[in-house]
C-alpha positions as CSV (number, residue, x, y, z in Angstrom):
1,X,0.0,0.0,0.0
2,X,1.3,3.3,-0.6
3,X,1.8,5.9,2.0
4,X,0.1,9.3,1.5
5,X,1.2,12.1,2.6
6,X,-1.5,13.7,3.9
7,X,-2.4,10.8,5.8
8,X,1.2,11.3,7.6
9,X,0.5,15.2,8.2
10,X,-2.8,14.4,9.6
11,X,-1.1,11.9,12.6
12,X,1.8,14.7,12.9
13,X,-1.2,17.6,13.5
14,X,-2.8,14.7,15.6
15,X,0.3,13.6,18.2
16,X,1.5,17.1,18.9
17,X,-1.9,18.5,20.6
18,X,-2.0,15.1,22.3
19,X,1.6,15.3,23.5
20,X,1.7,18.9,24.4
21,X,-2.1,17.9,26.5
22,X,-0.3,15.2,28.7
23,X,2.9,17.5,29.0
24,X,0.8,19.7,30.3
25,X,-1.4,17.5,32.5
26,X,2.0,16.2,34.0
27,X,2.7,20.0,35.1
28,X,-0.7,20.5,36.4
29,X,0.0,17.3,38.9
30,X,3.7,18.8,39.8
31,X,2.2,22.0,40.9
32,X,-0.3,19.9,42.6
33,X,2.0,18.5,44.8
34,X,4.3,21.2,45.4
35,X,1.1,23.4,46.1
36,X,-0.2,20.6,49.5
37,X,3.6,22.5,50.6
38,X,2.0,26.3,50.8
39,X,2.8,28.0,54.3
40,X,2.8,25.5,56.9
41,X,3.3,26.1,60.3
42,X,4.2,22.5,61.8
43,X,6.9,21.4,64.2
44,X,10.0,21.4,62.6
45,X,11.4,17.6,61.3
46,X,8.0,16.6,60.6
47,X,7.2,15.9,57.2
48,X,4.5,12.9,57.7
49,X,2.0,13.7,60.4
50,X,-0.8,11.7,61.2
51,X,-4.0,13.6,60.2
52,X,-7.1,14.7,62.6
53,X,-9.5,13.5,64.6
54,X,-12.4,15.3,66.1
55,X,-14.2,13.6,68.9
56,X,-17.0,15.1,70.8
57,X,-17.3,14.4,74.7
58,X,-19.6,12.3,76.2
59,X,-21.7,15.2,77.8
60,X,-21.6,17.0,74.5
61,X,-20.0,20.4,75.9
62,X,-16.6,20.2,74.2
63,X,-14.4,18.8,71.2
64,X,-11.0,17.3,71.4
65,X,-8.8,18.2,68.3
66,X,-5.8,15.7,67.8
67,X,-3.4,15.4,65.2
68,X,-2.3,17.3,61.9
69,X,-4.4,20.5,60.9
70,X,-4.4,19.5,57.4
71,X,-6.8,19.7,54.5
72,X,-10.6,19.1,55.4
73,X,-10.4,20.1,59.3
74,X,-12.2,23.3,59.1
75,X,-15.5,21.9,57.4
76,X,-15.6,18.9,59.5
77,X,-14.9,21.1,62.8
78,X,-17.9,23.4,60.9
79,X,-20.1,20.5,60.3
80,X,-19.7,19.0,63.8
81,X,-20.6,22.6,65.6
82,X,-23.7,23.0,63.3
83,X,-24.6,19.6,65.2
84,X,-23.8,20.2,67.9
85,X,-25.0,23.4,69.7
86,X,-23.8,22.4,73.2
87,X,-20.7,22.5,72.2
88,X,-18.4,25.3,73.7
89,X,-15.0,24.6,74.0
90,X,-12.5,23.3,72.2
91,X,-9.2,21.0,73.1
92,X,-6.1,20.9,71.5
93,X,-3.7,18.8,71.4
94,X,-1.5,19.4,67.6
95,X,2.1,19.9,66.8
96,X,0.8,22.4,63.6
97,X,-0.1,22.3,60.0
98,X,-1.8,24.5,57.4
99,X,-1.9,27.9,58.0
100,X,-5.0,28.4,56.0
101,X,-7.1,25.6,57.5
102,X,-5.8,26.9,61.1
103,X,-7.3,30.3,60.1
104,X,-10.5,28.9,59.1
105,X,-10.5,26.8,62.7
106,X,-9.7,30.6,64.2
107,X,-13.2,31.6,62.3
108,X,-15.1,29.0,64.0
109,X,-13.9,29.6,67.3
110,X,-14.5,33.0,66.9
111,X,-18.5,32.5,65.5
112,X,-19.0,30.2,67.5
113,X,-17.9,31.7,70.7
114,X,-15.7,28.9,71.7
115,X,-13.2,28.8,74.7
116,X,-10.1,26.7,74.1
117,X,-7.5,25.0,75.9
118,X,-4.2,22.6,75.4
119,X,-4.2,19.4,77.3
120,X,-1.0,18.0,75.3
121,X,1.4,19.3,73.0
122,X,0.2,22.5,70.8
123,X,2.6,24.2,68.8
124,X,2.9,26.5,66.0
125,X,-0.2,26.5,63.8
126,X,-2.4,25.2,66.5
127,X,-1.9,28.3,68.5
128,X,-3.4,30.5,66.3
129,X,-6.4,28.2,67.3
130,X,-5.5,28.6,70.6
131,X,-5.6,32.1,70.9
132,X,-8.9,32.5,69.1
133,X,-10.7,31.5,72.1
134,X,-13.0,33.5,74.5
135,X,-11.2,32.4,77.3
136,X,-7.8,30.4,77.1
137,X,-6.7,26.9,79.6
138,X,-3.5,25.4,79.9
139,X,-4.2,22.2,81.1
140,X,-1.3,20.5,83.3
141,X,1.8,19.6,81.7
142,X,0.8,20.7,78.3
143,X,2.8,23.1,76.5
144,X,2.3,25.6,73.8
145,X,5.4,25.8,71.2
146,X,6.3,29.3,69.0
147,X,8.5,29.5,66.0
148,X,8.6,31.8,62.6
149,X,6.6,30.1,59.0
150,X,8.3,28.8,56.8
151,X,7.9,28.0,53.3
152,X,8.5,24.5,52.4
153,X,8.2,25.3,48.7
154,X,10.0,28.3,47.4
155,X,8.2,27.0,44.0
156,X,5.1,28.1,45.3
157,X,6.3,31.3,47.2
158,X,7.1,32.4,43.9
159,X,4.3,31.3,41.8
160,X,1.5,32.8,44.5
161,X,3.7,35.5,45.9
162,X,3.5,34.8,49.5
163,X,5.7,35.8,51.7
164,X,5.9,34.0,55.4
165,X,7.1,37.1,57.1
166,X,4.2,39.0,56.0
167,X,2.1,36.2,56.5
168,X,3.0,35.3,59.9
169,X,2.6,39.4,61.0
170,X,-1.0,38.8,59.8
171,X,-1.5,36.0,61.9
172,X,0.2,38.0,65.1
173,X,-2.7,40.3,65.2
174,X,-4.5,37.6,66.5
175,X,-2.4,38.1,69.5
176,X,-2.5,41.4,69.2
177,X,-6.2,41.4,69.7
178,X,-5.7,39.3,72.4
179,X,-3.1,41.7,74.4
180,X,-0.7,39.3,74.1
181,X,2.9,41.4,75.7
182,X,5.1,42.6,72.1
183,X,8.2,41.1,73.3
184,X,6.7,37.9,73.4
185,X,5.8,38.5,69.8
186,X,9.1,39.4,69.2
187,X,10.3,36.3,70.8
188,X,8.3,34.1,68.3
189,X,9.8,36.0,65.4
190,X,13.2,35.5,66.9
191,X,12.7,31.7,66.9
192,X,13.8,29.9,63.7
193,X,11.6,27.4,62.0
194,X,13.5,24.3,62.9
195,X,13.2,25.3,66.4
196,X,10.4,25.5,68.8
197,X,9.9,27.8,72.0
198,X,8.3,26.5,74.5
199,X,7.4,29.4,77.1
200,X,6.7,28.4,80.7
201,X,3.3,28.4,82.2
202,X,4.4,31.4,84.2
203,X,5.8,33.2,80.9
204,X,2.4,32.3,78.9
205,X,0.0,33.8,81.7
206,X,2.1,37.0,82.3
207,X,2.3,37.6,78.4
208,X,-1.4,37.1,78.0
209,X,-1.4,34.1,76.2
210,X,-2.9,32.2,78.9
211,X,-5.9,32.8,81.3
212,X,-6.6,30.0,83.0
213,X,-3.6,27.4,84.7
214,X,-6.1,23.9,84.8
215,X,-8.8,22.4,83.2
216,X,-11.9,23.7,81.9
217,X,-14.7,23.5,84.2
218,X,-12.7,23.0,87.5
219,X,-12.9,26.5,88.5
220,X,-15.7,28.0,90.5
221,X,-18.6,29.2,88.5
222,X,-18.0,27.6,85.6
């Protein structure tokens, strides 16, 4: 059979949009990826986390947060409240996350009218959470841990023009609104990423940080 050139021209005209299609798909998934990377505020060295779990108490007054604030939290924390309207305080107990899904968590605790406490470990993103609340608890031996953003992908810092600095002064007018002391501020800004400050209990309460040394409910007239 002879070939015809037209019918070669037509397969040329044919691969290249399907090449070029799956070139680009393949760039769609990188960015993808990179982008699950955008300003998070975990503990330093910890690149797997487990993710969340939300669990309500048996009387139906509070939530415990656990885990990674990752993708999803907000709605389910939002979905959960709607539920629930007995619900009005909120534990934590998370070494960080996503800055943006910690913000939407500050939005809930704000409409809501939540108070908030950390029975275990809460550090970096999960204070913004923290702070949010109408009235703060540091239950014994947790701690609450401080350090600057960073930007795990420099890809995307470019791409979406974020900057962490700026991004992280945002998020200290939460503790601005709160009357959290400057200098401790400034102390938070002075500790690198891959470190975390751990302020004492004395520290958090003279600061502002902290109203409440114990648990929720223990005190009279609660």
């Amino acid at each position: 059979m002879t070939n015809r050139p037209w019918q070669d021209n037509r397969l040329h005209w044919l691969v290249i949009p399907t090449v070029t299609a799956l070139v680009g798909l393949a760039c769609f998934a990188l960015l993808f990826a990179v982008a699950a990377n955008v300003l998070r505020g975990n503990a330093p060295n910890d690149d797997v986390l487990p993710s969340f779990d939300l669990m309500l108490s048996n009387q139906k007054d509070h939530i415990r947060l656990e885990g990674y604030i990752d993708f999803g939290v907000t709605q389910a924390l939002s979905t959960l409240l709607e539920q629930e309207d007995t619900v009005v305080h909120l534990r934590l107990q998370s070494r960080g996350g996503l800055v943006a899904e910690a913000r939407g968590l500050v939005r809930l605790v704000n409409e809501f009218g939540l108070t908030t406490s950390a029975y275990g470990d809460c550090a970096s993103a999960c204070t913004l959470v923290f702070i949010a609340g109408q009235t703060r608890y540091l239950e014994p031996d947790a701690r609450l841990g401080f350090h600057r953003y960073a930007q795990k992908s420099p890809v995307m810092e470019f791409l979406m023009k974020q900057d962490p600095e700026e991004e992280q002064q945002r998020d200290l007018n939460l503790f601005r609104r709160a009357n959290v002391d400057e200098a401790f501020l400034a102390q938070i800004m002075a500790t690198p990423h891959q470190q975390m400050w751990y302020p004492s209990a004395g520290e958090l309460v003279r600061s502002g940080v902290v109203d409440v040394l114990g648990v929720p409910g223990d005190e009279p007239g609660y």
